[in-house]
C-alpha positions in Angstrom: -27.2 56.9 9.0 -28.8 59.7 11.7 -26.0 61.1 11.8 -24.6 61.4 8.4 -27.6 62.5 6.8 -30.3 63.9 9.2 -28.1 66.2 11.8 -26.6 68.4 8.6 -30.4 68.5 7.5 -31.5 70.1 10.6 -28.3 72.5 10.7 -29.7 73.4 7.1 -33.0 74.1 8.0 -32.1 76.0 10.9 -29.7 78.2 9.2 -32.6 78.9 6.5 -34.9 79.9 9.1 -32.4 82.4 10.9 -31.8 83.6 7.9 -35.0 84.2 6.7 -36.4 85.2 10.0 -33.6 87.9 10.4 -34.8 89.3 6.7 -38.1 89.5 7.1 -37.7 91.5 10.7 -35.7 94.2 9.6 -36.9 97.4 9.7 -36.4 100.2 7.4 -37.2 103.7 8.7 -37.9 106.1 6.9 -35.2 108.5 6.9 -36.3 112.0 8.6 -34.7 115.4 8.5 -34.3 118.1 11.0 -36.9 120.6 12.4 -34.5 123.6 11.3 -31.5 123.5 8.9 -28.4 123.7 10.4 -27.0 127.4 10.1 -24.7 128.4 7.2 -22.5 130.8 6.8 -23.3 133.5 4.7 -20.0 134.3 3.2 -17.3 132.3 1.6 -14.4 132.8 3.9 -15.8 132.3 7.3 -14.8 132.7 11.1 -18.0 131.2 13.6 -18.3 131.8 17.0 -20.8 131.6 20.1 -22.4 134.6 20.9 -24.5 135.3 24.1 -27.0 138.6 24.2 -26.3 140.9 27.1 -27.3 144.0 28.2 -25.9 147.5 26.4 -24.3 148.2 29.8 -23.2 144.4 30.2 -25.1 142.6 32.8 -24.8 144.7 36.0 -24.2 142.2 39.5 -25.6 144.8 42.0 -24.6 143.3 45.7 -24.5 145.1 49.1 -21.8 147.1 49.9 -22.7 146.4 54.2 -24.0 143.5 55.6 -27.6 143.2 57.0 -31.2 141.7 56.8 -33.1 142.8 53.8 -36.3 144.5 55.2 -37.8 145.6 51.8 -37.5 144.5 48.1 -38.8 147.2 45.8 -38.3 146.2 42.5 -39.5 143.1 40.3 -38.1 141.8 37.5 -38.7 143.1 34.0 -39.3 146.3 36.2 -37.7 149.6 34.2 -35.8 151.7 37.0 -33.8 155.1 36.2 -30.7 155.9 38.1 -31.3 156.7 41.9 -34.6 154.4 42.3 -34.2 151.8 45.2 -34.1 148.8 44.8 -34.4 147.1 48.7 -33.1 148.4 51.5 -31.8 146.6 55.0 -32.5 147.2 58.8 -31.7 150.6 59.4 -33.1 150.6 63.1 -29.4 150.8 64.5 -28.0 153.5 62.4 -31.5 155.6 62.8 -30.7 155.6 66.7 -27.1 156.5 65.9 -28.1 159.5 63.8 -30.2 160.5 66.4 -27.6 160.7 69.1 -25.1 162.7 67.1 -28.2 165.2 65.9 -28.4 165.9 69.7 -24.7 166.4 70.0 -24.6 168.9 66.8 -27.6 170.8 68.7 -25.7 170.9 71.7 -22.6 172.6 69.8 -24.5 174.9 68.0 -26.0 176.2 70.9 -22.7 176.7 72.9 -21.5 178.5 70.1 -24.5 180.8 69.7 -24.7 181.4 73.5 -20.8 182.3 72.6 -21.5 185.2 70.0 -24.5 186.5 71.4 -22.3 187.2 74.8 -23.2 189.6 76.7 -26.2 189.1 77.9 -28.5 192.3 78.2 -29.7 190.6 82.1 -25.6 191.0 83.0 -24.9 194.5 81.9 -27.1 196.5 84.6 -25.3 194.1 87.0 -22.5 195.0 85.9 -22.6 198.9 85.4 -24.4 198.7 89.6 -20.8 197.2 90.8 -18.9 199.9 88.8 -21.3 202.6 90.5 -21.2 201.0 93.7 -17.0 200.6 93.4 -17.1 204.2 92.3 -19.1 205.4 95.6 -17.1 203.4 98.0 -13.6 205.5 96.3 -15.1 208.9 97.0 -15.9 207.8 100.6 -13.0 206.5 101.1 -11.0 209.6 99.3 -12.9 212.1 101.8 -11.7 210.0 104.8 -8.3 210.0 103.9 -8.0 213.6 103.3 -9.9 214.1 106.2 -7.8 212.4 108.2 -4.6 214.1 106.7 -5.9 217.4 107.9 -6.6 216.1 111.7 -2.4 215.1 111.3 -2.0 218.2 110.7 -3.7 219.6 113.6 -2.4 216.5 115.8 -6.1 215.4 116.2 -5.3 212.0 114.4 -2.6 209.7 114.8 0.0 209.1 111.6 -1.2 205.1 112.0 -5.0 206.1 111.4 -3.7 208.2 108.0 -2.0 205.0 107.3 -5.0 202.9 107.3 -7.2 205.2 105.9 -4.9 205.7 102.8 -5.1 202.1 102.4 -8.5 202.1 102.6 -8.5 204.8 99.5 -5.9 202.7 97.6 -8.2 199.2 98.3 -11.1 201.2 97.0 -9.2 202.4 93.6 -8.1 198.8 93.4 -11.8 197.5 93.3 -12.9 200.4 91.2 -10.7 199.1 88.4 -11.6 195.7 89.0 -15.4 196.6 88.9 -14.6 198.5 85.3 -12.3 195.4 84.0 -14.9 193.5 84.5 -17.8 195.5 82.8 -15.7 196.1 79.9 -14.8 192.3 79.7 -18.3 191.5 79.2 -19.0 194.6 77.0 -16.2 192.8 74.7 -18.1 189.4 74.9 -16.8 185.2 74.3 -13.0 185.4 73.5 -12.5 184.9 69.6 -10.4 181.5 70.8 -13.3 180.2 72.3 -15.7 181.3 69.4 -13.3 179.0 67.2 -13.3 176.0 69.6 -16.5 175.9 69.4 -17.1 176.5 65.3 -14.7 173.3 65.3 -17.1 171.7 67.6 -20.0 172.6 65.7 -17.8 171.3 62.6 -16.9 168.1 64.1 -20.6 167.3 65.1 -22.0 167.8 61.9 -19.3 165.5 60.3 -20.7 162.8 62.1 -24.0 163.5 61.4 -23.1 163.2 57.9 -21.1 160.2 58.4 -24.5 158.7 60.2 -26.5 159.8 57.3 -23.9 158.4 54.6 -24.3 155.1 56.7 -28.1 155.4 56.6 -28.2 156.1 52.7 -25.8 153.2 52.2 -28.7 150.7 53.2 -30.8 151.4 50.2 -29.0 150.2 47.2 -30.0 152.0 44.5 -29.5 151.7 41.1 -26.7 153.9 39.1 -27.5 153.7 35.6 -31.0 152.9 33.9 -32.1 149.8 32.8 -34.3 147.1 33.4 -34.2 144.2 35.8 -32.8 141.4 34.6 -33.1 138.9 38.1 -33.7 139.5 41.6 -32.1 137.1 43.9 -33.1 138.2 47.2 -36.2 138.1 49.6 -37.3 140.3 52.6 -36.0 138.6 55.6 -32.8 137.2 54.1 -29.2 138.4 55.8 -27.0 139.6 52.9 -23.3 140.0 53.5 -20.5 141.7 51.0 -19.0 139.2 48.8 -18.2 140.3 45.3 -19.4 137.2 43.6 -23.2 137.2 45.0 -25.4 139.0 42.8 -28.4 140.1 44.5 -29.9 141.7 41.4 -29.1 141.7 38.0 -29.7 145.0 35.7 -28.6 146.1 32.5 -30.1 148.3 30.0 -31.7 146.7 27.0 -32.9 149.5 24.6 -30.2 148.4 22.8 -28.4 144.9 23.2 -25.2 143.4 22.5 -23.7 140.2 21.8 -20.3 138.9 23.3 -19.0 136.9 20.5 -16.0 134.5 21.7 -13.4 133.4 18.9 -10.6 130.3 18.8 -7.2 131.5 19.4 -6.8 129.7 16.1 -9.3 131.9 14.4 -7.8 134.9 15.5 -5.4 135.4 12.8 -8.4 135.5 10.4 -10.5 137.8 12.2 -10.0 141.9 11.1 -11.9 144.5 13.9 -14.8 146.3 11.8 -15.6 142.8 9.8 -19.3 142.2 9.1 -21.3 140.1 11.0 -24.4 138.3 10.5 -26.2 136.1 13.8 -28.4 133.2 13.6 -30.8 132.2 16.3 -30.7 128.3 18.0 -33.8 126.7 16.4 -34.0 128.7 13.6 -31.2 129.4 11.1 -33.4 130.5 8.4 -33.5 133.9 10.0 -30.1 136.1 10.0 -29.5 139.4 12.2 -26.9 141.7 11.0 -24.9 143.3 13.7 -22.7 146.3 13.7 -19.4 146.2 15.5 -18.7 147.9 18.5 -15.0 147.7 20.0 -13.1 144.2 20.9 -11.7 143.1 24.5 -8.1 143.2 24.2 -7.3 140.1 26.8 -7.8 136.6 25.1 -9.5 134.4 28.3 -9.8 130.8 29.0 -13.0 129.4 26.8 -16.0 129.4 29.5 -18.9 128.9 26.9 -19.0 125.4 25.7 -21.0 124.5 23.2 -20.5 120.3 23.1 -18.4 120.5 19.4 -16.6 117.4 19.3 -13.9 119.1 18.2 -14.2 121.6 20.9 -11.7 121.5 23.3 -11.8 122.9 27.0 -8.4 124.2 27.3 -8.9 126.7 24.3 -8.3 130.9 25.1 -10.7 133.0 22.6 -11.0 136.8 22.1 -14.1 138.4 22.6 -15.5 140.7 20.6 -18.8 142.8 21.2 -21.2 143.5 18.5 -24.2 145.6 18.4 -27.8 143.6 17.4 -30.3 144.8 15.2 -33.5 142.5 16.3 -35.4 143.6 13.3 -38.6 143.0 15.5 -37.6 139.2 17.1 -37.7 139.1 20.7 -33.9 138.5 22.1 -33.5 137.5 26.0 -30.3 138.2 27.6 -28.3 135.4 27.8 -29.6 134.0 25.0 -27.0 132.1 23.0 -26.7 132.7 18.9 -24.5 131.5 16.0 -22.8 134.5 14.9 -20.4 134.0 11.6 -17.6 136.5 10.5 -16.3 137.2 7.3 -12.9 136.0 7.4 -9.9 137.0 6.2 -7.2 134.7 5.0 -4.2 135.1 6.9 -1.0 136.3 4.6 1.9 133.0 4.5 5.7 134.1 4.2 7.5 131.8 1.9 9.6 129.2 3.6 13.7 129.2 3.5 15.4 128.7 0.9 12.2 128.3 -1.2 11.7 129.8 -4.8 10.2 133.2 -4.8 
């Protein structure tokens, strides 16, 4: 009897109660809408793509061309700089010492070569002119001896072997005479041309390397080669920095005027035309549109780096990228700042297939 009639009655009343207790928790929320409308495209045949803000010069990576400790930081960021203004500078101690040395050894040249074309001096000409005089009065002694001496041969009061000596005497004394004028004249003439040039080389030579040392010594201020802004700094007094292309230490770009890189599918590209208008729409707020005026397109379709979590979006996907000009009309832009930018398309033209009616 239990079992017939009173286990079914409780598998009743159970069921009832889940049933009823299932309705009368369910909750019904209320059904909510976004902060911002999702953006639209403005015109009726439509290409989209992600556009980031950058620079007018693109975002300038400003490394170190020589490795070194940073000593001196002299920019901040949002700082405006003009072309030429440091921007740090490393440990120069070394090459400040180096300079020094071939300064020295560029004064040393040039004064060889001036002592070279200021030859002779004034102090070695009296010297000189006192030999000559001396030389000169040692030829007429030795002249009157020798003829002297030729008339005592001839009056047999001198032997032939005493003319012999005193005519080499007279020849001896000729011989220094000319030497004594050779040599005066020599330093009347001054340095020897060749040796002027040998040392203009030398000269030449030291001041190359003082220019090298200075080159070296400039190259330790980094300095910035177009004007703009400063976008990041990355880098600390105190901090060794060494030359690899893919470390920015400070990031600068010129912002009077930005641009936004605008990547497109390879499967849009058919549909895009250079020159098309342009309209972009901030993240957060599509109400707003920016126009933008084109500026040129990058010829090499790249691997997509830019994702923007699409479902349909796929990793593997090349786009072209395409650079347009922004008109802010007043809004504040940030480089780097991503933007919906939409295209007006243009349908691409379909041949007819084989064999198909015309």
């Amino acid at each position: 009897m239990i079992t017939k009639y009173v286990i079914p009655f409780l598998a009743a009343l159970s069921l009832i109660f889940a049933v009823t207790y299932t309705v009368q928790s369910r909750v019904t929320w209320p059904r909510t809408r976004p902060l911002t409308p999702p953006p639209r495209s403005p015109y009726p045949a439509t290409v989209a793509g992600a556009g980031l803000v950058e620079a007018e010069t693109e975002n300038i990576r400003i490394g170190s061309n020589v490795s070194g400790v940073v000593v001196e930081v002299m920019v901040q960021v949002g700082q405006r700089v003009r072309a030429g203004d440091p921007l740090f500078r490393l440990d120069d101690r070394q090459h400040r010492a180096e300079l020094a040395v071939r300064e020295a050894a560029l004064a040393s040249a040039q004064a060889e070569l001036q002592r070279l074309e200021r030859m002779p001096r004034p102090e070695e000409i009296p010297v000189r002119e006192a030999q000559v005089a001396e030389a000169q009065a040692q030829l007429e002694d030795m002249r009157y001896q020798y003829e002297r001496v030729q008339q005592l041969v001839k009056q047999n009061a001198a032997s032939l072997d005493e003319q012999v000596r005193r005519r080499q005497a007279y020849l001896a004394a000729e011989s220094r005479l000319a030497q004594a004028r050779s040599e005066l004249a020599l330093l009347m003439a001054g340095a020897w041309e060749s040796d002027k040039e040998v040392a203009r080389a030398a000269v030449a030579r030291a001041q190359a390397q003082v220019d090298q040392a200075r080159t070296e010594l400039e190259r330790l201020i980094v300095r910035a080669l177009v004007d703009g802004e400063v976008l990041q700094v990355n880098v600390r007094p105190g901090e060794f920095v060494g030359t690899p292309p893919n470390q920015p230490l400070i990031v600068l770009g010129n912002i009077a005027a930005l641009h936004v890189r605008v990547d497109i599918d390879e499967y849009d590209i058919p549909r895009y035309r250079p020159g098309t208008p342009a309209q972009a729409m901030l993240k957060g707020d599509a109400t707003r549109r920016f126009p933008m005026t084109f500026v040129r397109v990058e010829p090499y379709v790249i691997p997509k780096r830019s994702l923007t979590n699409d479902s349909t979006e796929r990793v593997d996907t090349r786009v072209l990228q395409v650079i347009y000009k922004l008109d802010p009309q007043g809004e504040r832009f940030y480089v780097g700042q991503q933007l919906d930018v939409f295209f007006e398309a243009v349908e691409p033209t379909t041949a007819p297939a084989s064999g198909a009616a015309p």
